[in-house]
C-alpha positions in Angstrom: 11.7 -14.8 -2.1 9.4 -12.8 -0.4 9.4 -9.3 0.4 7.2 -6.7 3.0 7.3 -3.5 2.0 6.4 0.1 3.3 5.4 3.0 0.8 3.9 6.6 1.4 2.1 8.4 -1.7 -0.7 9.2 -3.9 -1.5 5.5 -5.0 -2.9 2.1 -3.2 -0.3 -0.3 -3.8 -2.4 -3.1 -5.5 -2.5 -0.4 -8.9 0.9 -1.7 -9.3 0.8 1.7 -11.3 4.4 2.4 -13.1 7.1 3.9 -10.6 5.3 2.3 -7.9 8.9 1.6 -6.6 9.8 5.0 -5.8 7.6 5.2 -3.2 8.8 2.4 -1.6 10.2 3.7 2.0 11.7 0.2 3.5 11.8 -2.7 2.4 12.8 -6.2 4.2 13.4 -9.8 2.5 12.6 -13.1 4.0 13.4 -16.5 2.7 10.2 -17.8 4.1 6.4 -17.0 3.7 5.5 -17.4 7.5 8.7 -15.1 8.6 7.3 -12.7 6.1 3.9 -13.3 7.0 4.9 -12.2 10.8 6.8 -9.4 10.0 4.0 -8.0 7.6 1.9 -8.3 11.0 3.8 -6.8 13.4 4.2 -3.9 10.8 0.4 -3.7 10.5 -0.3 -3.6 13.9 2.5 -0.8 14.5 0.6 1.4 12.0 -3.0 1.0 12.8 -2.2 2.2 16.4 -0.6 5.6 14.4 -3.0 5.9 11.3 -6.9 3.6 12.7 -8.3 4.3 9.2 -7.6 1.3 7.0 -8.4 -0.9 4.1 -7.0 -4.0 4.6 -7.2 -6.9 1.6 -6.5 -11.0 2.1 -4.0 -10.8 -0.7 -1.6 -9.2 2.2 -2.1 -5.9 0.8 -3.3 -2.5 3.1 -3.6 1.1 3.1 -3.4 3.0 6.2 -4.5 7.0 5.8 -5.6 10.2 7.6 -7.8 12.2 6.5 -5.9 15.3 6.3 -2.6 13.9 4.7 -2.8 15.1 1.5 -0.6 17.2 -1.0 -1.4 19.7 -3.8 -0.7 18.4 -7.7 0.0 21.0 -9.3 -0.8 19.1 -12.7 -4.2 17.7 -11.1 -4.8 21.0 -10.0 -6.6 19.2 -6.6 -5.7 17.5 -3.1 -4.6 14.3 -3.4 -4.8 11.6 -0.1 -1.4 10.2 0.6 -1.5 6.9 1.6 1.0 4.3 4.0 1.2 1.1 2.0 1.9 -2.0 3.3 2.5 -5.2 1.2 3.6 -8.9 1.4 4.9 -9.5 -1.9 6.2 -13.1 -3.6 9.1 -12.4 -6.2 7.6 -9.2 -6.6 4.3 -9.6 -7.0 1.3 -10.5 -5.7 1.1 -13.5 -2.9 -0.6 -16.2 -5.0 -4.1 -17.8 -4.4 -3.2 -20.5 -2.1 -1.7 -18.2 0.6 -4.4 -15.4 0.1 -6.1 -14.7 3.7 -9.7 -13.9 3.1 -9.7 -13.0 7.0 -7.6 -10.1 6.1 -10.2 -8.4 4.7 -11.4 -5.6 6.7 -11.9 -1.9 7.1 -12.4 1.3 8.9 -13.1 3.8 6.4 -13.9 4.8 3.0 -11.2 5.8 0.9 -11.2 8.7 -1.3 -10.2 7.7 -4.5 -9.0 10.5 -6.1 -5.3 10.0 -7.5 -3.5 12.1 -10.3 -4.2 11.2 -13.6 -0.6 12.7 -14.9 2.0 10.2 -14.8 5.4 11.1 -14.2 6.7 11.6 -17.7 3.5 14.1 -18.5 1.4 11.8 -20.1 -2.1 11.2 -18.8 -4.2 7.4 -18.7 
């Protein structure tokens, strides 16, 4: 099964970092890869007309972000870049090598990587 999904936070969604899921803001199933694959580019296409700064991988993965989207961590004590996250996932994970798209890869900016180091339950990594 394969799944697109939308997210909006703090993290690029190829950290996979834990509670990843709760930023997930839709989410739509397909049976098949190319149906998926469609979808994922029609959503891609809707957001780089709202958000043109992008980083864009060939494992079906992107981040869309403005510059000036970003929220105070009160734990980091700093601003932290929110990114929209868009992903073409295979039974939850990651599209394997044969259907990677190496002409995916592309760009618009440089990401700031700065991204709390507190995790939700307090802890730090």
């Amino acid at each position: 099964m394969y799944r697109v999904i939308e997210m909006y936070g703090d993290y690029e969604p190829w950290w996979f970092i834990e509670g990843w899921e709760e930023d997930v803001i839709s989410s739509k199933k397909f049976d098949k890869y190319y149906d998926a694959l469609k979808y994922y580019k029609s959503c891609w296409f809707k957001l780089e007309k709202k958000i043109p700064l992008y980083k864009s991988r060939g494992d079906l993965m992107t981040i869309f972000w403005n510059p000036e989207d970003k929220r105070w961590c009160d734990e980091c004590d700093e601003y932290l870049q929110q990114y929209h996250s868009l992903a073409l996932l295979e039974d939850g994970q990651i599209i394997p090598d044969e259907k990677f798209r190496p002409g995916y890869e592309k760009q618009t900016g440089l990401e700031i990587h700065r991204t709390c180091r507190i995790k939700k339950d307090g802890t730090t990594f």
